[in-house]
C-alpha positions as CSV (number, residue, x, y, z in Angstrom):
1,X,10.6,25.8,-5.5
2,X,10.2,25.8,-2.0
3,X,9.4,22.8,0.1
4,X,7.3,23.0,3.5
5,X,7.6,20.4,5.8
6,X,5.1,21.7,9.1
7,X,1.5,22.8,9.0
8,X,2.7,25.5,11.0
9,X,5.4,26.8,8.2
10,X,2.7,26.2,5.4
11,X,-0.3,28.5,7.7
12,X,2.5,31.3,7.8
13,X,3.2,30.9,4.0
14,X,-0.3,30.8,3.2
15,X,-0.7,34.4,5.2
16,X,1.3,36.1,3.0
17,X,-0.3,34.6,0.2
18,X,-3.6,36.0,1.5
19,X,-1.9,39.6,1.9
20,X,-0.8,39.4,-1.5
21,X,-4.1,38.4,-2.9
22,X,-3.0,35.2,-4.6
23,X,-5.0,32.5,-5.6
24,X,-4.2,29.3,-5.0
25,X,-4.5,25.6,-6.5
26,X,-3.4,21.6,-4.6
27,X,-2.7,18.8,-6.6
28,X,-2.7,16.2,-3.7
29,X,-0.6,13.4,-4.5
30,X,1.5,10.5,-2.6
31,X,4.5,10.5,-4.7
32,X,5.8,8.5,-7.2
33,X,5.0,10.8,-10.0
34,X,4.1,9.4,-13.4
35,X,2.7,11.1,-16.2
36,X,-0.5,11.1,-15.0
37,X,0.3,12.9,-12.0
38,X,2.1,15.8,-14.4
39,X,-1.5,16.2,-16.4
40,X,-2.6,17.3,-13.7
41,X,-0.4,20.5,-12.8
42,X,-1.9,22.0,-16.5
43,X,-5.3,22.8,-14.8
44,X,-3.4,23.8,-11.8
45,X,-1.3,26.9,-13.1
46,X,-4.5,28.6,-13.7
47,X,-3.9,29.6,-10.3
48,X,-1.5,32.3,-8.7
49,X,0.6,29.4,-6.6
50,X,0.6,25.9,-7.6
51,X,1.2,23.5,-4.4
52,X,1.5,20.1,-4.7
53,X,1.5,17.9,-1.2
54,X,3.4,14.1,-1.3
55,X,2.1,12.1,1.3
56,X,1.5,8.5,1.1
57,X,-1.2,8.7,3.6
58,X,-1.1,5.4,6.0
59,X,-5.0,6.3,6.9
60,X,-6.2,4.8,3.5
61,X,-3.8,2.2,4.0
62,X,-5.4,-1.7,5.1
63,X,-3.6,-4.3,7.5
64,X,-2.6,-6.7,4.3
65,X,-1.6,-3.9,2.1
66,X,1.2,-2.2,0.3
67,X,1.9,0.5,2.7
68,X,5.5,-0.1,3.5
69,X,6.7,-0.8,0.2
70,X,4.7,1.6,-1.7
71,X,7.3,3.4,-4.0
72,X,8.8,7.1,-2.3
73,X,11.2,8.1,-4.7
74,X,11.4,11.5,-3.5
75,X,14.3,13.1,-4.9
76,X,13.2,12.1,-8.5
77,X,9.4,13.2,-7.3
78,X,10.9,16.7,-6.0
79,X,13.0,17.2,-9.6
80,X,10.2,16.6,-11.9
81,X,8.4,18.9,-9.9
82,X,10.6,21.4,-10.0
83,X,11.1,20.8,-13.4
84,X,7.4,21.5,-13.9
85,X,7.5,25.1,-12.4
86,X,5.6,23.9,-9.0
87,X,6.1,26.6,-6.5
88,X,5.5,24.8,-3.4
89,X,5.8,21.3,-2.5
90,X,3.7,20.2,0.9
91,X,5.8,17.0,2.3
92,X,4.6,16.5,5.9
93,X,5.3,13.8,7.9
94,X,3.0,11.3,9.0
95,X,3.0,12.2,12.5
96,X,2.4,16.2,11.2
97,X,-0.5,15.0,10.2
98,X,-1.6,12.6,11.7
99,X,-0.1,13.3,15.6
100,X,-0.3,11.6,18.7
101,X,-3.9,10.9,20.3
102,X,-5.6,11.6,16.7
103,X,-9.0,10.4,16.6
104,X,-11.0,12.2,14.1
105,X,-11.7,11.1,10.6
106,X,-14.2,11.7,7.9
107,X,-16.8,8.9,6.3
108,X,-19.4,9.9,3.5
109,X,-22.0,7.5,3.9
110,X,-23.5,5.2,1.4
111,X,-20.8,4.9,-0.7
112,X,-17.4,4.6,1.1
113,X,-18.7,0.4,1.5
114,X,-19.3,0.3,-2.4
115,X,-17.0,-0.6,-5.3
116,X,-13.3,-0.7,-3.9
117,X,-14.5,0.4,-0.3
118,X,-16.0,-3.3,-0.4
119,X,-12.6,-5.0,-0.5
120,X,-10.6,-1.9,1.3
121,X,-12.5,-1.5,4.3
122,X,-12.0,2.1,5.7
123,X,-10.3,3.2,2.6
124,X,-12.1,6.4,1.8
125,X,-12.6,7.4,5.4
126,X,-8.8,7.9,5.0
127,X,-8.7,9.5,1.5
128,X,-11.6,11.5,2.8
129,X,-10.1,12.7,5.9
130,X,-6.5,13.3,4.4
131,X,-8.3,15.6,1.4
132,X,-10.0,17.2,4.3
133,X,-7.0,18.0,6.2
134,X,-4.9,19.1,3.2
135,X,-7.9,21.6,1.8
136,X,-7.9,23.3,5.6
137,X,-4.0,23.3,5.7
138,X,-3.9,24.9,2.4
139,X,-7.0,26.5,1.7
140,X,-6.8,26.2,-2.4
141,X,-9.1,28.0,-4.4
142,X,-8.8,25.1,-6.8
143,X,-7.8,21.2,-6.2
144,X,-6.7,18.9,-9.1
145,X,-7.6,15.0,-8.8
146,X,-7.8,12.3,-11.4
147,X,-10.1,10.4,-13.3
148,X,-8.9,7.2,-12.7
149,X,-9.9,7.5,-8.8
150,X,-13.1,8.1,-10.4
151,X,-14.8,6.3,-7.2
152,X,-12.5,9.3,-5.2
153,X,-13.7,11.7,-6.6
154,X,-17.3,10.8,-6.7
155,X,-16.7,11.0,-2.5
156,X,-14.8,13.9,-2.7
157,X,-17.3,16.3,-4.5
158,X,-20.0,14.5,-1.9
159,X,-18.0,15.7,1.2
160,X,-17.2,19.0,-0.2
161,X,-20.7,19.8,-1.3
162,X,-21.9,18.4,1.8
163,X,-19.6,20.8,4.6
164,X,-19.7,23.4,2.6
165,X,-16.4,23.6,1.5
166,X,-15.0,26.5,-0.4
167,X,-13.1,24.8,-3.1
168,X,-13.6,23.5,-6.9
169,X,-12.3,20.1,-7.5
170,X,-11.8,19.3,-10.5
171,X,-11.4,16.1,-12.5
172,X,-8.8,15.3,-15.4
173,X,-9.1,12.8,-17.7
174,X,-7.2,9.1,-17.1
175,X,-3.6,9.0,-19.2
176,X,-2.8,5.9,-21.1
177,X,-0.4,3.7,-22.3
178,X,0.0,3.3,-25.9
179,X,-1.8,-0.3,-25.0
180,X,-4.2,1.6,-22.9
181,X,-2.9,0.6,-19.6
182,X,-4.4,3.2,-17.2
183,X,-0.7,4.8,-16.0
184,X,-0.6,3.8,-12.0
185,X,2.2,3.9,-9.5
186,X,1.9,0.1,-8.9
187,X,2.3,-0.7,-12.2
188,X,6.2,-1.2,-11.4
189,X,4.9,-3.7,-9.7
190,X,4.5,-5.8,-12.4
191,X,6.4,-8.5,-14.2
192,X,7.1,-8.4,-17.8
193,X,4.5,-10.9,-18.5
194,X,2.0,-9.3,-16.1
195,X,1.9,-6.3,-17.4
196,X,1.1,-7.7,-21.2
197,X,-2.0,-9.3,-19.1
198,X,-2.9,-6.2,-17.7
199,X,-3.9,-4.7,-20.5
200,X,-7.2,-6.8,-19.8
201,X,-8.6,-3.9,-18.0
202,X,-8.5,-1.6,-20.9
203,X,-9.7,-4.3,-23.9
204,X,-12.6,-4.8,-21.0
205,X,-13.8,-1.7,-20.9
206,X,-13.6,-1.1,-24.5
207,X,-16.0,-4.1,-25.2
208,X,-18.4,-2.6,-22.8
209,X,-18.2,0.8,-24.2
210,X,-18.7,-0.9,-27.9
211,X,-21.8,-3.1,-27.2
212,X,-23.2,0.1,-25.6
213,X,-22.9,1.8,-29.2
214,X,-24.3,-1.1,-30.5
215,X,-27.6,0.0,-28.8
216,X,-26.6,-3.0,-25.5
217,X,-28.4,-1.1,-22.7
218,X,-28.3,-3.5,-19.9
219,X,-25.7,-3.8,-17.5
220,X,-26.2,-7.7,-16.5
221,X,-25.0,-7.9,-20.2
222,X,-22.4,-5.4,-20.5
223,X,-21.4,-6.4,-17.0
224,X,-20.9,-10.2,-18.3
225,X,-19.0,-9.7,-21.5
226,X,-16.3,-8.0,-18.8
227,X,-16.4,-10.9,-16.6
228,X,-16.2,-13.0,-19.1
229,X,-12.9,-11.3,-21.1
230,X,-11.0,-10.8,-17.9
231,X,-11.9,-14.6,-16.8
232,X,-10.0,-15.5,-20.2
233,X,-6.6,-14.1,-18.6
234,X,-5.2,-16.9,-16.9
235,X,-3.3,-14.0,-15.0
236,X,-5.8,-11.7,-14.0
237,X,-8.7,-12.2,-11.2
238,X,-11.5,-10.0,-11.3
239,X,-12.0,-8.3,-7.4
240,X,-15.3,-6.1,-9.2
241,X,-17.0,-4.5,-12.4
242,X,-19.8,-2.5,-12.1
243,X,-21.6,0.2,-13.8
244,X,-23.1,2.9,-11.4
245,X,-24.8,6.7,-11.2
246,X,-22.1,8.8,-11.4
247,X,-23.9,10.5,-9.0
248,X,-24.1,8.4,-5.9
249,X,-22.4,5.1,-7.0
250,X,-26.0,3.5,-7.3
251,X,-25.9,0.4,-9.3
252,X,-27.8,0.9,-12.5
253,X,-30.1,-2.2,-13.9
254,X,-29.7,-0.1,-17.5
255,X,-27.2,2.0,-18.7
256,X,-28.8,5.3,-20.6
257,X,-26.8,8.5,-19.4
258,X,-24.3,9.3,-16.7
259,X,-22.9,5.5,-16.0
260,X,-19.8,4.8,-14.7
261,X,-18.1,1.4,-15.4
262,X,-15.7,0.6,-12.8
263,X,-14.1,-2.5,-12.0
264,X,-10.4,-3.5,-10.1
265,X,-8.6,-6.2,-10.9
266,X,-5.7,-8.2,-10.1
267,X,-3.1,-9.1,-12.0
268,X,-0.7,-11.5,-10.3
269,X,-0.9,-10.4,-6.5
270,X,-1.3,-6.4,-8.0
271,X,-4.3,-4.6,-7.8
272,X,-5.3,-2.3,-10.8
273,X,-8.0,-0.1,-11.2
274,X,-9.8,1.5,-14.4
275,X,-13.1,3.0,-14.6
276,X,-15.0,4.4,-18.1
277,X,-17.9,7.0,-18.1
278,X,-20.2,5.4,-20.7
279,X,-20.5,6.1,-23.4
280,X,-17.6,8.3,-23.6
281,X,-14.9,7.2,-25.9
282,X,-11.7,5.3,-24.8
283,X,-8.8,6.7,-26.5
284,X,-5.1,4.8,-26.6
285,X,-1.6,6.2,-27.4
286,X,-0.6,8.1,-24.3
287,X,-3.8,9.5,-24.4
288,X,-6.4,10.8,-21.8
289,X,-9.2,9.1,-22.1
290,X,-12.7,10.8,-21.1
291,X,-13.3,14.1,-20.1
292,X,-13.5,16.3,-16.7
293,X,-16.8,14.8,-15.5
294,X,-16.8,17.5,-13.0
295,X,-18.9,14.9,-10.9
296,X,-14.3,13.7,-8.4
């Protein structure tokens, strides 16, 4: 497995792919590897070379938040990896990316502010211009992402479509806990007890998802019974549900096709995301749950 440190060393790597031919596939990722993260190199390895880039990206990062102790366990990151038959791991350095006198990022209008852009405030002009970046470094024929970023990835295929970018993304279904827990990085964040309580976010989502078989088309309604389950927690506080186009994150007064319900929520002073595309089913036992929406 080789591991490439410079853009410089990855652009002359990347010529010799190009003289061979290959094609290629980027599963972007900032480290601390879970089994979610490892779904995701399946789709990958369709490709000649798989790359995978660790970079916890201090762009997407605000003021108040978790950037300096977000988890970097990097040797145990590089041996999975390596484990998983990943050719090349992509582990610039802040600065490489980021170098003196930047100034340029990337926002996609309309629905950077919505959802979590509402409480992270430049967020997704720094996933945005990190994805950016890391599709011209490495020019992938194919780039992995995961469902449970589903607001991400609704951005993502906006920005490509929109500058004509020559790259599929695709989308991989959320992997769960046995309890349904959406698997996340910060969920070592958690205390014993906290992490009982998070499983709020899944038993919410699954009573929105089962009124909407019932024939419940309204999202005030679907939207309440959320509030009103996660309110029960004494240890969870609800930061947003909603249920949008898949589209172009437009809130939706009724629920009948292509609705995302999406909603963060904190438990104890951690902040969880999880996110269902109605009405597709929610399935448990270290499960994916959904389907590539190929919306992102």
């Amino acid at each position: 497995m080789q591991i490439v440190k410079t853009v410089a060393d990855f652009k002359t790597l990347r010529a010799e792919w190009d003289r061979q031919r290959l094609t290629i596939s980027l599963v972007p990722t900032m480290g601390a590897l879970h089994a979610g993260h490892l779904s995701l190199l399946g789709p990958a390895r369709k490709a000649d070379r798989l790359v995978v880039s660790i970079f916890v990206n201090p762009a997407q990062f605000g003021p108040q938040e978790d950037l300096q102790r977000y988890p970097r366990p990097l040797e145990r990151d590089l041996s999975l990896l390596e484990a998983q038959g990943v050719d090349t791991v992509f582990l610039p350095s802040a600065t490489e990316i980021y170098p003196e006198g930047y100034r340029t990022f990337v926002t996609v209008e309309g629905m950077s502010s919505e959802l979590c852009g509402a409480s992270r405030p430049g967020h997704f002009r720094g996933v945005a211009t990190v994805v950016l970046k890391l599709i011209h470094i490495v020019r992938p024929h194919w780039a992995v992402f995961g469902q449970k970023d589903a607001q991400q990835t609704i951005i993502l295929r906006r920005m490509v479509r929109d500058l004509n970018l020559d790259v599929d993304l695709l989308v991989q279904p959320i992997v769960r806990e046995v309890d349904g827990l959406a698997l996340s990085s910060r969920n070592q964040y958690l205390s014993g007890e906290e992490r009982k309580a998070a499983t709020i976010l899944f038993r919410s989502l699954e009573l929105a998802r089962q009124a909407w078989l019932r024939g419940e088309r309204e999202s005030a309604v679907l939207l309440r019974g959320v509030r009103e389950l996660i309110d029960s927690e004494s240890l969870a506080r609800l930061d947003y549900a909603a249920i949008v186009s898949v589209e172009d994150l437009r809130p939706l007064a009724e629920v009948s096709a292509d609705a995302l319900l999406a909603l963060a929520v904190f438990v104890g002073s951690t902040r969880l995301i999880d996110n269902v595309f109605l009405p597709q089913p929610l399935p448990r036992a270290g499960s994916e749950s959904g389907s590539p929406c190929h919306e992102e």
